[in-house]
N, C-alpha and C positions, 0 to 999 in steps of 0.2 A: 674754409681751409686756407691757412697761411700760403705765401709764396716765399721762397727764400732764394736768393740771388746767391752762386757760388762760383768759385775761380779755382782754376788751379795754383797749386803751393808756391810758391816764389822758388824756390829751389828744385822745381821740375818742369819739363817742357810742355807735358800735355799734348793734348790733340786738338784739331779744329775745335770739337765740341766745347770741353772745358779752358782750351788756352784764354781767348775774348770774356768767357764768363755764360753763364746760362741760370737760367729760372728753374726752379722746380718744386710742385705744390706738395706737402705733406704734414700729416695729421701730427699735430702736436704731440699724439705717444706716439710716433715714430721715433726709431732710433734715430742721431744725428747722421748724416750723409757725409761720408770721413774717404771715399773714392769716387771721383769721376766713373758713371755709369757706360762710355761706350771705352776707354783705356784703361781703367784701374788708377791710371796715377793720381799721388793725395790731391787733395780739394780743402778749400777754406771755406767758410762761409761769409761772405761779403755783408756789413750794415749799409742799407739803404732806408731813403727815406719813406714812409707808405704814405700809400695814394690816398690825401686824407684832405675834405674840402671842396670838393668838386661842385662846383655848381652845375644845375640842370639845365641850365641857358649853355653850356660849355659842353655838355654831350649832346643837345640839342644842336650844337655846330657842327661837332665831329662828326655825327651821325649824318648831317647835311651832305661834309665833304666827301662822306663816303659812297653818295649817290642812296642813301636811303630816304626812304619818303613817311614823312609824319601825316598822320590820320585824324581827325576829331569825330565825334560821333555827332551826327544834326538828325537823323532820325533813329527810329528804333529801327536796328538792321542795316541802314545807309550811313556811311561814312563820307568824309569828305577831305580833300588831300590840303593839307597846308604849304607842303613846300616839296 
């Protein structure tokens, strides 16, 4: 399911939510998203770039910095902590 990045209209003020901008996932036959969901006032749709290329040694970091811990399997059943 897509993520689409949206902002509010230049020519209105919006609210916390939509003023900065916000994400939101929806199904390709959904209708386009033409109101900010917690004010009503219009919304754009913002072009960003997609997250496209990621290497696995690079969530393998993020994943580090997050304090999560990496596993390998050395027996049937036993695992063993990498990092």
């Amino acid at each position: 399911m897509p993520v689409y990045d949206y902002r509010v209209h230049p020519e209105h003020e919006g609210c916390a939510f939509c003023k900065d901008g916000f994400e939101m996932m929806r199904l390709l036959a959904d209708p386009p998203l033409e109101y900010c969901p917690e004010c009503h006032a219009p919304i754009i749709k913002i072009i960003t770039a997609p997250a496209l290329g990621r290497s696995k040694s690079m969530l393998d970091d993020r994943a580090k910095a997050a304090g999560f811990h990496k596993l390998t399997r050395v027996d049937q059943g036993a695992f063993e902590k990498l990092y």
